[in-house]
C-alpha positions as CSV (number, residue, x, y, z in Angstrom):
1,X,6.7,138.9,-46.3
2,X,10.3,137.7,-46.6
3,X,10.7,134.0,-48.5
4,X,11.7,132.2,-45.4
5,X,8.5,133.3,-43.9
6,X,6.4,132.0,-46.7
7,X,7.9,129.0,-46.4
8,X,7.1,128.5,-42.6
9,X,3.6,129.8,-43.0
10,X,2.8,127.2,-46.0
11,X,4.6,124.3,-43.6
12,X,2.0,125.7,-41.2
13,X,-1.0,125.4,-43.5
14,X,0.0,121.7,-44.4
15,X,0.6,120.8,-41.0
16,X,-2.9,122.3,-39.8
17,X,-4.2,121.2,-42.6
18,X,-3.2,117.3,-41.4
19,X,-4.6,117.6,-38.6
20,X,-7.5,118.7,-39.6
21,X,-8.1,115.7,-42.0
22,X,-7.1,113.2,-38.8
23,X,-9.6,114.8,-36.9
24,X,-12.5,114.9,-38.9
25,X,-11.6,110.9,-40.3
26,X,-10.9,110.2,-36.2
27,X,-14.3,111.9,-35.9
28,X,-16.0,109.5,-38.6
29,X,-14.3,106.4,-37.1
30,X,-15.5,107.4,-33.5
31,X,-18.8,108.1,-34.8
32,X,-19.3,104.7,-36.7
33,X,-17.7,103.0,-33.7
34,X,-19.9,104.5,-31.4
35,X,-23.2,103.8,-34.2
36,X,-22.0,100.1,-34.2
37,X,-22.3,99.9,-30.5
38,X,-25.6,101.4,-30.0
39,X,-26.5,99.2,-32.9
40,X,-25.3,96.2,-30.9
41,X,-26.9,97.3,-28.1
42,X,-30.3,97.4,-29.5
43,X,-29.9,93.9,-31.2
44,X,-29.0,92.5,-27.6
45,X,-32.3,94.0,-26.3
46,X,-34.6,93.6,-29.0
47,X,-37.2,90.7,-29.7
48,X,-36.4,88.0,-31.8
49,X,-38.3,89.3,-34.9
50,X,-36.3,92.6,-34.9
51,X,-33.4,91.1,-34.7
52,X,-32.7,89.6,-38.1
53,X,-32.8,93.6,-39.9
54,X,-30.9,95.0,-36.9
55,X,-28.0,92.0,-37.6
56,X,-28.2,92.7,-41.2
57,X,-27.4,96.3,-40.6
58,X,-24.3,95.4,-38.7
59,X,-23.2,92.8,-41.2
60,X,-23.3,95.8,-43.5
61,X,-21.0,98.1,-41.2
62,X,-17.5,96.8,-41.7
63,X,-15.4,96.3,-39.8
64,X,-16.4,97.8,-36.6
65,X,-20.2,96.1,-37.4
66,X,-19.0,93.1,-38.2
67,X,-16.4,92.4,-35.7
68,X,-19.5,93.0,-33.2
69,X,-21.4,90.7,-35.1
70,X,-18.9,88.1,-35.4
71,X,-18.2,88.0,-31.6
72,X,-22.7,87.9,-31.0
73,X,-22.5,84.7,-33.4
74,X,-21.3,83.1,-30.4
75,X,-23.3,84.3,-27.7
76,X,-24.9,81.5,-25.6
77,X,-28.5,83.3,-26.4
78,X,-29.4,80.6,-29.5
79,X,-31.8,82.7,-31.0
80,X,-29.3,85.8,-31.2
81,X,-26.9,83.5,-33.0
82,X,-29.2,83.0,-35.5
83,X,-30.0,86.5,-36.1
84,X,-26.4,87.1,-36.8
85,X,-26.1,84.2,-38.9
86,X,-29.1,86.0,-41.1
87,X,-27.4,89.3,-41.5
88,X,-24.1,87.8,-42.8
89,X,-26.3,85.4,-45.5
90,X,-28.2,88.6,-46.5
91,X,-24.7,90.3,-46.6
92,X,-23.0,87.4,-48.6
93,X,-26.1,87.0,-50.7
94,X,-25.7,90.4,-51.9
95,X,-24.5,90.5,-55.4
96,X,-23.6,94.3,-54.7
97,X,-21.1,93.3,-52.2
98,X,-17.7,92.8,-53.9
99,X,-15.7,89.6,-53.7
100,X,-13.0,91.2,-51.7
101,X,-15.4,92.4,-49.2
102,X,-16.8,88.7,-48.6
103,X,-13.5,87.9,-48.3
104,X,-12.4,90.3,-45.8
105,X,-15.5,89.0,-43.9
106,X,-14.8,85.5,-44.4
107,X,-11.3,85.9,-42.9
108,X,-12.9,87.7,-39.5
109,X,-15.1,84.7,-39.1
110,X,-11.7,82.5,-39.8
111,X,-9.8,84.0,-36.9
112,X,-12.9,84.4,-34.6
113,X,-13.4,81.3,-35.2
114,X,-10.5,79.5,-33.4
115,X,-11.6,81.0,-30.3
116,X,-15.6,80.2,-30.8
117,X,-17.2,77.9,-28.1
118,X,-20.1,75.4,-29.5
119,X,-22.7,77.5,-30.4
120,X,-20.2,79.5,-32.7
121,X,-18.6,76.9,-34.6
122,X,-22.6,75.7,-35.0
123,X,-22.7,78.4,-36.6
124,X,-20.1,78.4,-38.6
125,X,-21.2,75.5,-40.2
126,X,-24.7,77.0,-40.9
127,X,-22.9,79.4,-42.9
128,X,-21.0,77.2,-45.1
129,X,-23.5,76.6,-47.9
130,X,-23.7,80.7,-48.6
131,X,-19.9,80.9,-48.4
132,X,-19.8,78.6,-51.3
133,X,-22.7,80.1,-53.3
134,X,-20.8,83.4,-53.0
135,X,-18.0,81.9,-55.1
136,X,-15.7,83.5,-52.9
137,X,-11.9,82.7,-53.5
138,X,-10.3,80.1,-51.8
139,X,-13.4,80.0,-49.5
140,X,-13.2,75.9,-49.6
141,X,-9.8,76.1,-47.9
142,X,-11.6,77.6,-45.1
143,X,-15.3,75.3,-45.1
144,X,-13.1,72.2,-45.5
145,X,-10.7,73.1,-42.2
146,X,-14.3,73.9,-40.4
147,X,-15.3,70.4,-41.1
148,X,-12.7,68.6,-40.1
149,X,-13.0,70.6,-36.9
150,X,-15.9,69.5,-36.7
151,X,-15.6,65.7,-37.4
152,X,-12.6,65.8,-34.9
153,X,-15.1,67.8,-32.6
154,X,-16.1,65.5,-29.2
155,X,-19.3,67.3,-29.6
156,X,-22.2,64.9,-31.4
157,X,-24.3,67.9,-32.4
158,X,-21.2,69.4,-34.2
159,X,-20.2,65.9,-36.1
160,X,-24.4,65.6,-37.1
161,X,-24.3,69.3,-38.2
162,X,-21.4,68.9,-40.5
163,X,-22.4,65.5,-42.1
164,X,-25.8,67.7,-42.9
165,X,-23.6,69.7,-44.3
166,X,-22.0,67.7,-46.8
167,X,-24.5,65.6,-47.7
168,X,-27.3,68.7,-48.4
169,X,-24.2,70.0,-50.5
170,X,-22.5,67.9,-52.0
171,X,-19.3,68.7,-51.0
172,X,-16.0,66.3,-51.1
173,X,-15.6,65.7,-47.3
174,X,-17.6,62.4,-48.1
175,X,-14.5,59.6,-47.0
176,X,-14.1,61.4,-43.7
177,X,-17.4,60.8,-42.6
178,X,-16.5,57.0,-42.8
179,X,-14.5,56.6,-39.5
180,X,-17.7,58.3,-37.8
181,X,-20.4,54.8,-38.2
182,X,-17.9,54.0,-35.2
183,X,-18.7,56.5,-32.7
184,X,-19.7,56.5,-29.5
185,X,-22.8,58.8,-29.8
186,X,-25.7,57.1,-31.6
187,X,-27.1,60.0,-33.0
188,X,-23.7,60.0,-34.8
189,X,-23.9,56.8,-36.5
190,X,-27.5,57.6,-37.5
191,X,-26.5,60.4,-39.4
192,X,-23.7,58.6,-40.8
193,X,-25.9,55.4,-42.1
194,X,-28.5,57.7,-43.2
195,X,-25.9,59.6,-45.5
196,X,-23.9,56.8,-46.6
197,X,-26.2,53.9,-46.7
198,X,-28.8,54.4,-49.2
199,X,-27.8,53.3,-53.2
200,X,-27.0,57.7,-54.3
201,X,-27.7,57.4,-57.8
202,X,-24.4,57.9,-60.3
203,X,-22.1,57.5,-57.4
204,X,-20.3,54.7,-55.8
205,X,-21.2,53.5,-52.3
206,X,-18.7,54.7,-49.6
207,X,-20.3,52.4,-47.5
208,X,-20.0,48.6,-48.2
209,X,-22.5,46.1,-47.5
210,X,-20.3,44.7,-44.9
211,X,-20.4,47.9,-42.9
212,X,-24.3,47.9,-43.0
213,X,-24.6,44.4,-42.2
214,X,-22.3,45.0,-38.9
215,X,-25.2,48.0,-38.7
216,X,-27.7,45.4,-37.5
217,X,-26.3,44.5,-34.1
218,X,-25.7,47.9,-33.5
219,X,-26.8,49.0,-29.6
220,X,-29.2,51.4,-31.0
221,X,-32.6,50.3,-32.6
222,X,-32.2,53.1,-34.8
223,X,-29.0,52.0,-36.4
224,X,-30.0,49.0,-36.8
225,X,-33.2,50.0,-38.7
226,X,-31.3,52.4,-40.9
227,X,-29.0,49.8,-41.7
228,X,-31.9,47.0,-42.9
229,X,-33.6,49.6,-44.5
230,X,-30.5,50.6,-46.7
231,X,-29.4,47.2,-47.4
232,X,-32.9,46.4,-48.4
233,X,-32.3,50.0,-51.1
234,X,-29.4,48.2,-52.4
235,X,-31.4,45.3,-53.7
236,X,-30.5,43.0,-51.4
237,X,-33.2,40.3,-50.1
238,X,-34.2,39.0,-47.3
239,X,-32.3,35.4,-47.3
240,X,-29.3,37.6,-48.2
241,X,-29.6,40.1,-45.3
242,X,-30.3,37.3,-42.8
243,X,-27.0,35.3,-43.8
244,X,-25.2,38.5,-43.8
245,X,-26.1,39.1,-40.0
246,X,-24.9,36.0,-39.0
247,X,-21.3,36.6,-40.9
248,X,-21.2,39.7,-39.0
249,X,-22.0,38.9,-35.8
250,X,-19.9,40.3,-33.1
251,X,-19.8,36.6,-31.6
252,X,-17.2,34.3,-33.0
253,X,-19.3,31.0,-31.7
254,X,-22.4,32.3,-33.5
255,X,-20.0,32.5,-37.2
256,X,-18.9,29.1,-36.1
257,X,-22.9,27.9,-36.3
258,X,-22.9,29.8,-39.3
259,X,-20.6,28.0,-40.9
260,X,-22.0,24.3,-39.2
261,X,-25.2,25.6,-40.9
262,X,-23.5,26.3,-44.9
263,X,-21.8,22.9,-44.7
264,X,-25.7,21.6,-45.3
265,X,-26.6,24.2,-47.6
266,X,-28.2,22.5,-50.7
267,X,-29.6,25.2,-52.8
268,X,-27.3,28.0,-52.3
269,X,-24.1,28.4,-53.9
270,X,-22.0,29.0,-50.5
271,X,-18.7,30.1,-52.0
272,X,-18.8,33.9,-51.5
273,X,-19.7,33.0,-48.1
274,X,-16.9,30.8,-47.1
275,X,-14.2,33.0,-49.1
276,X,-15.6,35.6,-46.6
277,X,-15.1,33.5,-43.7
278,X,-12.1,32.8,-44.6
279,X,-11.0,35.7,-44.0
280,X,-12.8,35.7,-40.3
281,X,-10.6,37.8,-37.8
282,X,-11.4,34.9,-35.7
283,X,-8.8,31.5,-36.5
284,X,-10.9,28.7,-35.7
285,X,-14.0,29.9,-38.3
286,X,-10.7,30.8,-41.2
287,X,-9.9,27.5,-40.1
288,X,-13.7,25.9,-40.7
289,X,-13.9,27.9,-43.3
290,X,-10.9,26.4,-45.5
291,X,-12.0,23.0,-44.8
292,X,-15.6,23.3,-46.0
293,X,-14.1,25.4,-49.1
294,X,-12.5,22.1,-50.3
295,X,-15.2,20.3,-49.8
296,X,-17.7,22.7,-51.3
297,X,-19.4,22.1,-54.9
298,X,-17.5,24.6,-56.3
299,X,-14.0,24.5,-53.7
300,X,-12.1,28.0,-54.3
301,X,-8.7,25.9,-54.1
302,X,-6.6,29.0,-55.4
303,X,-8.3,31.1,-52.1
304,X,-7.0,27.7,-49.7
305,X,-3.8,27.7,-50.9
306,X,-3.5,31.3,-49.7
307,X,-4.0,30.6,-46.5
308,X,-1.3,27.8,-47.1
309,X,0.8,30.1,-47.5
310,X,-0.4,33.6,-46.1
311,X,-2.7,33.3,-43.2
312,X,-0.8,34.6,-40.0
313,X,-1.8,31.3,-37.7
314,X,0.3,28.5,-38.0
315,X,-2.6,25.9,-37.0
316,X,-4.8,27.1,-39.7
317,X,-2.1,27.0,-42.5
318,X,-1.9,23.2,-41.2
319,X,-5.4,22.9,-41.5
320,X,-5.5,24.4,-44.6
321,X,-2.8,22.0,-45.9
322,X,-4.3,19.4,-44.4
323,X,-7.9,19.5,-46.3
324,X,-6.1,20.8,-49.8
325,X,-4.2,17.8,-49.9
326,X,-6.9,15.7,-49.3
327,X,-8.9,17.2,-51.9
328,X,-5.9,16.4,-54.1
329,X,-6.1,12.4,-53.3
């Protein structure tokens, strides 16, 4: 056989042998494809006790398996979501799964994510704790942009879900739960008095006594409750609790009889509660509250001439003026 011939016959063999090798791996990919479907199929159909070991053996067929099983994680059927939540904890949970692998799964769940309706992104927050017990990298980047979704979400269950979350965990979204004791859902501020309100032992109180106090005219008996009983963890007593209700009452004329009521106040030291006062967003109790501050035991002077000189109503300042000058004479 001549050399050019040789040549054409070996550019043959390579070119068969090419195609050969992209049939047989377009062969395997059809055939997982098509074992990932049937798979599916019988996860769809099956009872709710075979489900769990039939979503665990998707969660272990990437990425045709998973894909499948991400998209079933937000299927309307609760209790299939919840099977496919199972198989990617058993997957994550694996130590024999590499880190890059629960990363490339991580990232599927990302971008599924953004399209997932509630009962996904319920999910997704289910998922959080054993996507930080896998140490994956970066993986906070990712829980922490679920949460705020969350937070942000108009859905109450979600908001609940993720302060669970946080609080079960321990996890640094703590300050963004704040802005929620002001929703419009109850169930909401429950959560939110329930995590923040009790004294957490070695850690500072996110919540201030003020915020619990304004907890007991709260709309919902709950609240309310929650709110007396975490004051009442805090140490603080019931004389305490009972003035504190009154300073925070939603009504400006009830602060005024407050305040009627501290002027004859003989065996409590009133001070802290007058500074507060003054401070009322309410002028005419700022304004009460400077003149009894002069005229108080102990008067706060320094705080009076504040509002002198600081307080953005021009009658109290002359108030204010008024009563430190004649505490002067």
């Amino acid at each position: 056989m001549s050399e050019p011939a040789k040549k054409k016959t070996s550019r043959r063999v390579v070119i068969l042998f090419a195609i050969g090798v992209a049939l047989i791996a377009a062969g395997i990919w059809q055939r997982d494809y098509l074992t990932t479907q049937y798979l599916g199929y019988q996860l769809r159909k099956a009872a709710e006790a075979e489900r769990a070991e039939l979503a665990k053996s998707l969660a272990y067929k990437a990425p045709h398996g998973q894909r499948l099983l991400v998209k079933l994680l937000d299927d309307t059927d609760s209790s299939l979501s919840v099977a496919c939540r199972s198989g990617f904890e058993a997957y994550l949970n694996d130590p024999q799964v590499s880190a890059s692998e629960k990363q490339a799964l991580l990232t599927r769940l990302n971008e599924a994510g953004t399209s997932f309706k509630e009962n996904g992104r319920l999910a997704l927050l289910e998922l959080i704790p054993t996507i930080h017990q896998a140490k994956i990298p970066d993986a906070t980047t990712t829980t922490k942009h679920w949460l705020q979704q969350a937070f942000a979400s108009p859905s109450a269950e979600e908001k609940v879900k993720a302060i669970a979350v946080v609080m079960q965990n321990d996890l640094e979204q703590l300050p963004q739960i704040l802005p929620l004791l002001n929703d419009p859902e109850a169930s909401v501020r429950r959560a939110v008095v329930l995590a923040l309100g009790p004294v957490r032992e070695g850690k500072p109180n996110l919540l201030d006594d003020e915020d619990l106090l304004k907890c007991l005219h709260d709309g919902d008996d709950e609240v309310r409750q929650l709110g007396l009983l975490a004051l009442r963890s805090r140490g603080r007593n019931a004389r305490e609790i009972a003035l504190g209700k009154r300073y925070t009452h939603p009504q400006a004329s009830e602060r005024q009889k407050l305040l009627n009521d501290l002027a004859l106040e003989d065996e409590l030291d009133v001070t802290v509660w007058l500074e507060r006062l003054t401070h009322d967003k309410d002028a005419s109790v700022r304004a009460g509250a400077a003149r009894l501050m002069t005229s108080a035991e102990k008067p706060d002077l320094e705080r009076v001439k504040a509002m002198i000189n600081a307080d953005p109503d021009p009658t109290v300042r002359r108030i204010a003026y008024f009563y430190f000058e004649k505490n002067r004479q």
